[in-house]
C-alpha positions in Angstrom: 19.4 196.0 104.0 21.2 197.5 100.6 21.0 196.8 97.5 23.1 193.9 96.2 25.7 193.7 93.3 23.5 192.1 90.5 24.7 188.2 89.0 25.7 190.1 86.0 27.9 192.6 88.0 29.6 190.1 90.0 29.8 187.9 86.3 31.4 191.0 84.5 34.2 191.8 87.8 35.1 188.1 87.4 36.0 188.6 83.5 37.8 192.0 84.0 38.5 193.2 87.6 42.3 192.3 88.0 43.8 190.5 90.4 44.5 193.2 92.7 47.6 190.8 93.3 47.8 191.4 97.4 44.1 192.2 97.6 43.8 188.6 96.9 44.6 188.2 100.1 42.8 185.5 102.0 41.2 186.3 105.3 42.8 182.7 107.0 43.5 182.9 110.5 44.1 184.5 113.6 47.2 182.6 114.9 49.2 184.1 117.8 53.0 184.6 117.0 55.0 182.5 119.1 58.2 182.9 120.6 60.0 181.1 118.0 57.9 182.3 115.1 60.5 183.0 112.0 60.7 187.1 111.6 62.0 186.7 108.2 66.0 187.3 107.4 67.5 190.3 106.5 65.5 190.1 103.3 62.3 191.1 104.0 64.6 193.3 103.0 65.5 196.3 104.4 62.1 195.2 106.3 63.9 195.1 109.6 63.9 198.8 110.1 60.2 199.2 109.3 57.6 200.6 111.3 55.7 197.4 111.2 56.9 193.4 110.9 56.6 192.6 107.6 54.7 188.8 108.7 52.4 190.8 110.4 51.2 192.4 107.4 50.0 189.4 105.5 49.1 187.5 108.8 45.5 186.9 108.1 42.4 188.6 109.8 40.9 186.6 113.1 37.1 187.4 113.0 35.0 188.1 110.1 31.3 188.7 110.0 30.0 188.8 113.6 26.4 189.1 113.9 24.0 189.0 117.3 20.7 187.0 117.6 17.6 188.5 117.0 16.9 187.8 120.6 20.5 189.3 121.6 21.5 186.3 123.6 24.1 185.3 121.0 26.5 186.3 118.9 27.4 184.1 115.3 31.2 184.7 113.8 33.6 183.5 111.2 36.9 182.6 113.2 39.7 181.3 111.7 41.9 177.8 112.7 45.1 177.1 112.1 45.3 176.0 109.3 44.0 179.4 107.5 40.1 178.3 106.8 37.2 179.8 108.4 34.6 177.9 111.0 31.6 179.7 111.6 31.0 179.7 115.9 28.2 180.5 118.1 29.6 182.9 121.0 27.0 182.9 124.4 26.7 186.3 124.9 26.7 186.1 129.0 30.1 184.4 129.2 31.4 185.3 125.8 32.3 182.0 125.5 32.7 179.4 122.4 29.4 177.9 122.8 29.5 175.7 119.6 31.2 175.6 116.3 30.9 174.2 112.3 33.9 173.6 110.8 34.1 172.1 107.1 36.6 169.7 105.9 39.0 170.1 103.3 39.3 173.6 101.3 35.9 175.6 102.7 35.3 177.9 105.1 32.8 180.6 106.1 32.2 183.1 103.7 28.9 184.6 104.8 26.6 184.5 108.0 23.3 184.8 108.4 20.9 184.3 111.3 17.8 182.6 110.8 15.7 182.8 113.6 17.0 183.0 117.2 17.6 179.5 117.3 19.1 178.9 113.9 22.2 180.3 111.8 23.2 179.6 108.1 26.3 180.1 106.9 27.6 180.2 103.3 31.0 178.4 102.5 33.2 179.1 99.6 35.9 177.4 98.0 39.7 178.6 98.1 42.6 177.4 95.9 45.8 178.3 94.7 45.0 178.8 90.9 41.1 179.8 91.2 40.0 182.7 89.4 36.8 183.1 91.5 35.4 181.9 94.9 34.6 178.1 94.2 31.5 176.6 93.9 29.6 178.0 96.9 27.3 175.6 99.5 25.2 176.9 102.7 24.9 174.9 106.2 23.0 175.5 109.0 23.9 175.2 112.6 21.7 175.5 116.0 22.7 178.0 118.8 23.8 174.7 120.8 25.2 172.9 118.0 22.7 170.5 117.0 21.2 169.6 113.8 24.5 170.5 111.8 23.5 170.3 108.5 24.9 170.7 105.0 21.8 172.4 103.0 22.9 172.9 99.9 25.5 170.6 98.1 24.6 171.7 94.5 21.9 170.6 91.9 22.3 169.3 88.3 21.1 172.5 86.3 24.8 173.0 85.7 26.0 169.6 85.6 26.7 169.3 89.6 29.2 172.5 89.1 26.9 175.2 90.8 27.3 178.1 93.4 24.3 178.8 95.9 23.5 182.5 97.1 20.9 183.0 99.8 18.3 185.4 99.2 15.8 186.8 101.1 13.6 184.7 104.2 10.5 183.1 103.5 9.3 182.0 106.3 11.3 180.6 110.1 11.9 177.6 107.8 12.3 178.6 104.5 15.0 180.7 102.8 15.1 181.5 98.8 18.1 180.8 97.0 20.0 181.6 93.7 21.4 179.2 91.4 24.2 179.7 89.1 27.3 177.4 87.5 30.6 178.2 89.5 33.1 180.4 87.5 30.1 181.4 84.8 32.1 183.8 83.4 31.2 185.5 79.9 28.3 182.7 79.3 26.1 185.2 81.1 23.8 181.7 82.2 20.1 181.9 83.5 19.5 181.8 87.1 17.5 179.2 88.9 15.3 180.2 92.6 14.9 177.4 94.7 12.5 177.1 98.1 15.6 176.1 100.5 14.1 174.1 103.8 16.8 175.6 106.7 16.2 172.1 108.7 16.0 169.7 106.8 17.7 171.1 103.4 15.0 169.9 101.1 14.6 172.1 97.8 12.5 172.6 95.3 12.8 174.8 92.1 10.5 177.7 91.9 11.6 179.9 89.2 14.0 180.4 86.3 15.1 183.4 85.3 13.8 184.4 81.4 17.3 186.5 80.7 20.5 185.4 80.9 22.3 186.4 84.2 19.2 187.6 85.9 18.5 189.1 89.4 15.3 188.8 90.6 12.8 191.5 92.1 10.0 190.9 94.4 7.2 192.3 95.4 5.4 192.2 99.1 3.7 189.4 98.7 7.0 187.5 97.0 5.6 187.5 93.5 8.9 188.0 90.9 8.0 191.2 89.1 11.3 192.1 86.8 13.9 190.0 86.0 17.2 192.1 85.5 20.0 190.4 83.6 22.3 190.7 80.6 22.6 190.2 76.8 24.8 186.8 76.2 26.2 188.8 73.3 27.3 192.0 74.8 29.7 192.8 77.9 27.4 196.3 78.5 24.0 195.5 77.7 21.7 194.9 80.6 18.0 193.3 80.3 14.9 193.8 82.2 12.5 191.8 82.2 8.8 193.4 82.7 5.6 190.4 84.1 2.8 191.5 82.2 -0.7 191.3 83.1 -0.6 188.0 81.1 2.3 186.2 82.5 4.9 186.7 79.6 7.4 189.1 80.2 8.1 192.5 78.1 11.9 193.0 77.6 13.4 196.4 77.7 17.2 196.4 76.5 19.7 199.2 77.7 23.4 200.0 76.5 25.0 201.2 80.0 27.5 203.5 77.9 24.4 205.4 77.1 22.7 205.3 80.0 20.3 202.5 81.4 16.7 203.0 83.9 17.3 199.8 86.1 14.2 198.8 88.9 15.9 198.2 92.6 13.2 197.3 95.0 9.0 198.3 95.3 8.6 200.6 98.2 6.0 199.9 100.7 3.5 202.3 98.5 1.1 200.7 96.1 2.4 201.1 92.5 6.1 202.6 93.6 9.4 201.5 92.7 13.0 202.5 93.6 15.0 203.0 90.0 18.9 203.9 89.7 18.9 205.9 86.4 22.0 207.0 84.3 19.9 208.1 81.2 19.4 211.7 82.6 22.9 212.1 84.3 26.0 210.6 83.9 26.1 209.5 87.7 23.9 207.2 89.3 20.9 208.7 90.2 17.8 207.2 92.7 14.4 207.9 91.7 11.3 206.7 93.1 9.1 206.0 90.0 4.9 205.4 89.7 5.0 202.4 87.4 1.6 203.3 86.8 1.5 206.6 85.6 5.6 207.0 84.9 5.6 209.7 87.5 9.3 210.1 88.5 11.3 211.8 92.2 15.0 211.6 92.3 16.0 211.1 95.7 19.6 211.4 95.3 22.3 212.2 93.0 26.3 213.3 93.3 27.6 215.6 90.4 31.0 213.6 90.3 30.7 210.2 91.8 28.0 207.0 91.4 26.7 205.8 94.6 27.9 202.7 95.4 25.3 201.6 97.8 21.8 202.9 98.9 21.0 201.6 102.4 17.3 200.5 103.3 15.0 200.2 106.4 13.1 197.2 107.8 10.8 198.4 105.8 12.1 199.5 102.4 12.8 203.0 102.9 16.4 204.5 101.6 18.2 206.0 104.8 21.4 206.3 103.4 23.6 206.7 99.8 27.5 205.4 100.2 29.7 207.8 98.3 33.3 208.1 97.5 34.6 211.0 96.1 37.5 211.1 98.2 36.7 209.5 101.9 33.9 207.1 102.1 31.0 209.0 103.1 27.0 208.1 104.3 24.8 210.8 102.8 21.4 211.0 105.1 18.4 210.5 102.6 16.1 211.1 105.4 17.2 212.3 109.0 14.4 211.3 110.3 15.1 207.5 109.4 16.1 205.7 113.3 18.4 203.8 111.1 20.0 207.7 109.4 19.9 209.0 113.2 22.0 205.7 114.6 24.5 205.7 111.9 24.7 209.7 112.5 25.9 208.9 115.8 28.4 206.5 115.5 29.5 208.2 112.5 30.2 211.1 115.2 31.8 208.7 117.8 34.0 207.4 115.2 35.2 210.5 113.3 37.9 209.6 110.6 37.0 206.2 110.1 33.8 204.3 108.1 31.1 202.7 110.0 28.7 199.6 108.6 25.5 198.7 110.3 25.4 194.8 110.4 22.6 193.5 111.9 20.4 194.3 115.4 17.9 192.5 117.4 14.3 192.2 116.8 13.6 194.4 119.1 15.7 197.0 117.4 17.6 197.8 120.6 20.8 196.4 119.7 23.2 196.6 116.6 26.6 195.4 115.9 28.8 197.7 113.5 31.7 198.0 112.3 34.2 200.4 112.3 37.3 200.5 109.9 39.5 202.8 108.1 43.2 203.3 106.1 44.8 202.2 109.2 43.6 199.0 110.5 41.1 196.5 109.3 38.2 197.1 111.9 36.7 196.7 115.4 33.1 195.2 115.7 31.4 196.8 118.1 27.5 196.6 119.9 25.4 199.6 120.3 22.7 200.1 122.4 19.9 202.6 121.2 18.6 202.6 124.5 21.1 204.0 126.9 23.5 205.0 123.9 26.0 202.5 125.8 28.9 201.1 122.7 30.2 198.0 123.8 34.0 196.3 121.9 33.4 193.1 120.5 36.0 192.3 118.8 39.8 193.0 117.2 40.0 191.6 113.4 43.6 192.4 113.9 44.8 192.9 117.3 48.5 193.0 116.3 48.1 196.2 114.4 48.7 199.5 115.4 47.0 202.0 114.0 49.6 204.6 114.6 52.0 202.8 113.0 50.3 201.9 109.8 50.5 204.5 106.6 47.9 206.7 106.5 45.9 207.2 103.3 45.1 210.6 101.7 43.0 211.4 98.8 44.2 213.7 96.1 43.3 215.1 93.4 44.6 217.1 90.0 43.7 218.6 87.0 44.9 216.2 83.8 46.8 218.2 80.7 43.4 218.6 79.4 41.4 219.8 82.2 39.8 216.4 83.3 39.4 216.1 87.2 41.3 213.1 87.7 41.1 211.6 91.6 43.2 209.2 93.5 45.0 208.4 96.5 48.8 208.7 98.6 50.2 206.7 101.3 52.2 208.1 102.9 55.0 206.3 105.4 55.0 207.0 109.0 57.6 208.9 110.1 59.1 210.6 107.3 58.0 214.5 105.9 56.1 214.2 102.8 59.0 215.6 100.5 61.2 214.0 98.1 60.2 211.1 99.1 60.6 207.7 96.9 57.1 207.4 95.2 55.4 203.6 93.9 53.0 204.8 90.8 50.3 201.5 91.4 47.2 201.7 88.5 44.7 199.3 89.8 43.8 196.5 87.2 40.7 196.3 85.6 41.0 199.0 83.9 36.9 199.5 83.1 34.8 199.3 86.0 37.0 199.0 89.2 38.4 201.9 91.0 40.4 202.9 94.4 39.2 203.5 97.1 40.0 205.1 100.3 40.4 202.6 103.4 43.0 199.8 104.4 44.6 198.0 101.6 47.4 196.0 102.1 49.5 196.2 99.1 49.9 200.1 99.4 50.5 199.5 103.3 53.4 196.8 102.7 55.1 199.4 100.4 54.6 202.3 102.2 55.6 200.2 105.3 59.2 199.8 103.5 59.5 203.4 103.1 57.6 204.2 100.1 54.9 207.3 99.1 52.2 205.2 97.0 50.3 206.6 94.6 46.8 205.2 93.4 45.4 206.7 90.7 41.3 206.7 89.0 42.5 207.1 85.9 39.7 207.8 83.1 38.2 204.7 82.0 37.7 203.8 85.9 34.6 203.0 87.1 32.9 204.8 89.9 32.9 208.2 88.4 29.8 208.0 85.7 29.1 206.5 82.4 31.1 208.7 80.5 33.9 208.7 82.7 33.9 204.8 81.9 32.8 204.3 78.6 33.8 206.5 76.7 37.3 205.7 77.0 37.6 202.2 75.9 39.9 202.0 73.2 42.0 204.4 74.9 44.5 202.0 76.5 48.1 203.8 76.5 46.3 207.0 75.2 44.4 209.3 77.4 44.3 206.9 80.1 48.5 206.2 80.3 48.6 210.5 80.5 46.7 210.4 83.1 49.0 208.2 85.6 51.6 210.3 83.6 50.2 213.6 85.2 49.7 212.1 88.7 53.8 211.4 88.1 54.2 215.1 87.3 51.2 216.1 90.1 53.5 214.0 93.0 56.9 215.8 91.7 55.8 219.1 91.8 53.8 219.2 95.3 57.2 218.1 96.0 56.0 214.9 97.7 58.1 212.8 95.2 61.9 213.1 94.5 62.3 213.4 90.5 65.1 211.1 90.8 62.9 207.8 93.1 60.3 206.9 91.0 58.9 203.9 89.9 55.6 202.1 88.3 54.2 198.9 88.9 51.0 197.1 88.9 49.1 193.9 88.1 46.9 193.1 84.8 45.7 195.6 83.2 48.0 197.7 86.0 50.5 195.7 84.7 50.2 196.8 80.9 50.3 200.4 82.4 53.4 199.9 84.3 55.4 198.5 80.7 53.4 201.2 78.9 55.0 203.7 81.6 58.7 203.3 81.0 57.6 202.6 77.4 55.7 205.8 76.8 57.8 208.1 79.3 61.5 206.3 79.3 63.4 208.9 81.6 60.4 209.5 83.8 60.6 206.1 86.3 63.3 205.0 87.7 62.4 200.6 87.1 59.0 199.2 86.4 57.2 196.2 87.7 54.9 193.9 85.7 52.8 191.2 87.7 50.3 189.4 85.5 50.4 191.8 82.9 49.4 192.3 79.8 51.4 193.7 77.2 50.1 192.6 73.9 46.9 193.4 73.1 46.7 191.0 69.9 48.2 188.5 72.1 45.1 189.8 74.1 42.9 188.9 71.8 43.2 185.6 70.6 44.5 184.1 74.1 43.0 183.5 77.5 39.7 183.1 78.6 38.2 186.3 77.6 37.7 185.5 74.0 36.1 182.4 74.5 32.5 184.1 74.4 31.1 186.4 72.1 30.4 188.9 74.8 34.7 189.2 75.8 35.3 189.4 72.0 32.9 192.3 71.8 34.6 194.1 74.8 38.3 193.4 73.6 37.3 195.2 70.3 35.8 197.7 72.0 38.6 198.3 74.9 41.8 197.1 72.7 41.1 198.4 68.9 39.1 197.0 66.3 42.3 196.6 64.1 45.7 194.8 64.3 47.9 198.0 64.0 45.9 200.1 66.7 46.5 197.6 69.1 50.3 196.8 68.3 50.7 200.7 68.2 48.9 200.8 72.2 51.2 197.6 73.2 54.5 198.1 75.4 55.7 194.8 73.5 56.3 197.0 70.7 57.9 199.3 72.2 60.0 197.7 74.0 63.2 199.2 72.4 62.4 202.1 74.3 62.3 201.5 77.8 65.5 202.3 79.7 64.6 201.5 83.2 65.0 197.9 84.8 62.0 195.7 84.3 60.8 193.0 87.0 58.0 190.7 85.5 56.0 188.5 87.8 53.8 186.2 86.0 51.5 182.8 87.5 51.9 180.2 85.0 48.3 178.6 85.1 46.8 182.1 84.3 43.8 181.7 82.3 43.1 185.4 82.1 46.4 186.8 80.9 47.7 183.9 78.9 51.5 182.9 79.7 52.6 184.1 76.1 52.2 187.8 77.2 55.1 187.1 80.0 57.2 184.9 77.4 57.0 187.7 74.6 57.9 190.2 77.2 60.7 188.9 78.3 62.1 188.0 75.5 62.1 191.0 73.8 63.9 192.5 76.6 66.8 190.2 77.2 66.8 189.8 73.7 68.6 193.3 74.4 70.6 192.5 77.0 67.8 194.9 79.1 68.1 194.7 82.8 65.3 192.0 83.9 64.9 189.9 86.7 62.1 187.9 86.5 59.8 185.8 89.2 57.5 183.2 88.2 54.6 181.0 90.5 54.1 177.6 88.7 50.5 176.9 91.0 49.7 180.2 90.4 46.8 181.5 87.7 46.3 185.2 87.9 48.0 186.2 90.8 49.5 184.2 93.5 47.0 183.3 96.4 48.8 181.1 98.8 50.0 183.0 101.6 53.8 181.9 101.3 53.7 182.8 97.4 52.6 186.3 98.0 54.9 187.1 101.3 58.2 186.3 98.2 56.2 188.0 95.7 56.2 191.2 97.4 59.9 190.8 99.8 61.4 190.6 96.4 59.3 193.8 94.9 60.5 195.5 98.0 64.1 194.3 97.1 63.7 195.5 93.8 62.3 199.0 94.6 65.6 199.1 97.4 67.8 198.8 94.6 66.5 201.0 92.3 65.1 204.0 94.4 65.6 203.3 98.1 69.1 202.6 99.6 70.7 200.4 98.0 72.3 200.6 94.5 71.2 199.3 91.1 74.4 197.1 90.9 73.7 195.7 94.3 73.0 191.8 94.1 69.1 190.6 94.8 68.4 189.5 98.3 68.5 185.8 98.9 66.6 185.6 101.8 62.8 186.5 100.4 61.6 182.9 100.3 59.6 182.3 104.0 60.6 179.2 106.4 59.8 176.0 104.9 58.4 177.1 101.3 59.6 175.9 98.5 60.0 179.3 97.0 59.3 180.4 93.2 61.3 180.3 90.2 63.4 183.9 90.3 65.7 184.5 87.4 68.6 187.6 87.3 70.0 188.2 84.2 73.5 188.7 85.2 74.6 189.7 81.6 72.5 192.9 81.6 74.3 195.9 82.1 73.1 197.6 85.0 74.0 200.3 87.3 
């Protein structure tokens, strides 16, 4: 097992993790191409010479989450239909056959699976739409091996008014699963949790706990008594809360500001009176201690000088095997060699050098184990493994219309900033071109406090890099993944510190001579999107054009519009990450400065976005054609922050690519837009060119 993303983690990356744009990406289907499948024009634009078919990029993935029985007679999968949901299937595993399958009606599909016992699997559904800024409310089902008793467990309660997500927990009993309670799309509001007893048969629940902070995970102990509560302030975007049982009942509250440094309980260990603790209070990084609650005794198992772990991996039993790293390449660091689980992953790791490998499940009998194997260049295999005779068996292709070899490769890099600060990142390359002079994409991920890049296959930097272009991703300071300080103690620093930094990585790519001086261009999405206006802004003769998608680029517009100043804790964080005054954020805002970009703009903008309100495009764009600038602009009217359906993104991006020919590919700037981005049968989205800007 390993350690799970706490309610008030996955509460805070709904708030401020961007929309990625194309890692919103749905995982929909795995439908052959047929012979009169439309390739896309000339438009996917100079996408007929590439490496690999532009539809095949966004064509979505056809397996997701296979698991085996714990008797290893069958296999459990998420496989998509045609029209782009998820069913969850049972697979006999002597024929390999379909042996039964749960489908949901409507917008759901298969999110999660879990096996129950060897007759019995439960699989978590979530919801999809075009404008949601989450996952949906959440429900859980369960299924037999041979398709009877199909079963809709969980449809909700009323602690939310009827608006509630469901997250299974940890197994009770062969009938009886725990599961948390939370309102869908929570947000800022930081709610309390409820645990209910979930009955896998019959679905009958009863409440067994409420959490005493706001946002809380629960911790339990070997005989499934709640010991801590951890959770959040409702007032504060980097407070957490844990909550202490004493020997009386009540619970003791200990309150810890994470830009200081926090001591957070995990898990007991199977010793009497041991706990596992991540711990930032003695190191910037995350570090793993084993701690005596009794006598305060402490033993830190792991730490990395540079990087937080983002995972620590357990045993059957509670014991860490493994610490996920990623300073550059994802990488397992053995906390104990010993550990079967440390000496299987060892293995495979060896078997499948250049690539990351994920232990899923195996049998009761520990003899089996499905993993997974991915890396930069295709989304994964599933394979089984057999301890036994060492025999690896293929499973199954999540995208079997992929080649490897010719899919961009991904390379980390890093440089020194202008004032000595390690900064990391990452390049794709395109195949079959020498790295030198080559046209180079600057993309800063959104966020900007908390997310990071990361090494591994991501489809926005591939569908670029497929069209030709070097990519750069860069952890700019203010990222997450790289220590408190690292984080924190740049807020406030938007178009400061942080903008040199993607600044430098410009200058970095130039002077390896991977990037021609004269081919350059910036673009991103949210906060990526503020850094790509604040690019051409800040450094006018440095890019070539610049590309805005959901961004924001006034940060007093910032502040009193969307949904991130509707609770107390957003306010705090926008002072804290924007300015506490009026002039400091119109001095850090490209709208202000809009007289000095040179470059032409692109601005892509959803107009039901919540997040980044609509007024941030419309004052953007303005300003700019306002001065007859060169703009083109693209707007999705289902869209909220970031286009999700599948035909919306596939014109998003052929017109981005269009844009990027034009300005530092082959074509010229006076060239006219292609007319051909909008797929077979779509509507297509509302695309503007300003034809009275001087250009060229």
């Amino acid at each position: 097992m390993n350690i799970k993303k706490s309610l008030l983690t996955a509460l805070l990356a709904s708030i401020f993790t961007a929309c990625s744009s194309i890692a919103a990406l749905a995982q929909q289907g795995d439908v052959e191409k047929s012979a009169d499948q439309p390739e896309g024009g000339e438009s996917f634009a100079s996408m007929a010479g590439s490496p690999v078919p532009y539809e095949d990029l966004f064509r979505p993935l056809a397996y997701s989450n296979i698991r085996i029985s714990p008797d290893g007679r069958h296999f459990a999968a998420g496989k998509v239909r045609d029209d782009g949901q998820m069913d969850g299937v049972i697979i006999d595993r002597k024929t390999m056959q379909v042996k039964s399958v749960l489908q949901m009606a409507g917008a759901y599909g298969v999110s999660n699976i879990r096996w129950a016992n060897k007759e019995r699997v439960l699989f978590s559904f979530s919801f999809s739409s075009a404008t949601s800024e989450d996952g949906g409310a959440f429900g859980i089902a369960g299924m037999n091996v041979d398709g009877s008793r199909q079963e809709m467990l969980w449809r909700g309660s009323d602690d939310y008014g009827g608006n509630e997500g469901a997250m299974l927990l940890d197994k009770i009993d062969d009938e009886h699963y725990r599961v948390a309670v939370y309102p869908s799309g929570a947000g800022m509001k930081f709610p309390y949790q409820y645990l209910y007893k979930l009955n896998i048969y019959s679905g009958k629940n009863a409440r067994i706990a409420r959490s005493p902070v706001r946002g809380g995970s629960p911790i339990f102990n070997k005989d499934g008594d709640i010991t801590h509560w951890v959770g959040s302030l409702p007032s504060s975007f980097k407070h957490t809360v844990v909550a202490t049982q004493t020997t009386g009942g009540d619970w003791s509250e200990d309150v810890y500001d994470l830009s200081r440094g926090a001591f957070i309980p995990v898990a007991w260990t199977q010793e009497e009176d041991w706990m596992w603790y991540t711990d930032t209070l003695e190191a910037s990084t995350k570090g793993l201690y084993k701690v005596n609650v009794k006598t305060g005794e402490k033993k830190l198992v792991y730490r990395h000088p540079k990087v937080d772990y983002d995972t620590i991996f357990f045993d059957d039993d509670g014991n860490p095997w493994g610490a996920v790293i990623n300073y550059d390449y994802p990488q397992v660091v053995y906390l104990d060699e010993e550990n079967h689980y440390a000496q299987t992953h060892k293995r495979l790791q060896g078997t499948f050098t250049n690539h990351y490998v994920r232990i899923l499940n195996r049998t009761d009998d520990g003899n089996e184990w499905v993993v997974h194997v991915g890396g930069d260049r295709h989304p994964g295999n599933y394979y089984l493994y057999n301890q036994f005779d060492g025999a690896l068996k293929f499973l199954a292709n999540q995208a079997n219309w992929i080649d490897p070899a010719l899919i961009p490769a991904t390379h980390p890099v890093r440089f020194t900033a202008r004032d000595g600060l390690e900064i990391n990142g990452y390049l794709t390359l395109p195949v079959n071109k020498e790295a030198k002079n080559l046209p180079l994409i600057v993309l800063p991920h959104g966020g900007p406090h908390g997310p990071r890049d990361y090494w591994g296959y991501n489809k926005e930097r591939i569908v670029f890099a497929n069209a030709g272009y070097a990519v750069m991703h860069v952890n700019f300071r203010g990222s997450g993944g790289y220590g408190r300080d690292f984080e924190y103690d740049w807020y406030g620093h938007w178009g400061l510190e942080m903008q040199d930094d993607l600044t430098d990585a410009t200058y970095w790519a130039i002077k390896s001579g991977i990037a021609d001086k004269d081919r350059i261009c910036i673009y991103g999405a949210s906060y990526g999107g503020y850094a790509s206006m604040m690019g051409v802004a800040k450094e006018p003769d440095l890019y070539k054009c610049g590309i805005g998608y959901v961004g924001v680029y006034d940060l007093n517009i910032f502040m009193n519009a969307g949904d991130v100043q509707l609770h107390e804790a957003g306010r705090k964080y926008q002072v804290e990450a924007l300015g506490s005054t009026a002039e400091k954020r119109a001095a850090q805002s490209p709208l202000q400065k809009a007289d000095r970009i040179k470059v032409p703009v692109f601005l892509v903008q959803g107009m039901r976005d919540v997040r980044v309100h609509w007024d941030h495009y419309i004052a953007m764009r303005d300003a700019l054609a306002e001065r007859n600038h060169p703009l083109e602009t693209l707007v999705a009217p289902r869209a909220s922050h970031g286009a999700r359906e599948h035909d919306s993104q596939k014109e998003i991006y052929c017109r981005m690519i269009d844009f990027f020919d034009r300005h530092i590919g082959d074509r010229k700037p006076t060239d006219p837009p292609a007319q051909d981005c909008v797929p077979e049968g779509a509507t297509g989205l509302e695309y503007e060119y300003y034809e009275r800007a001087a250009r060229g």
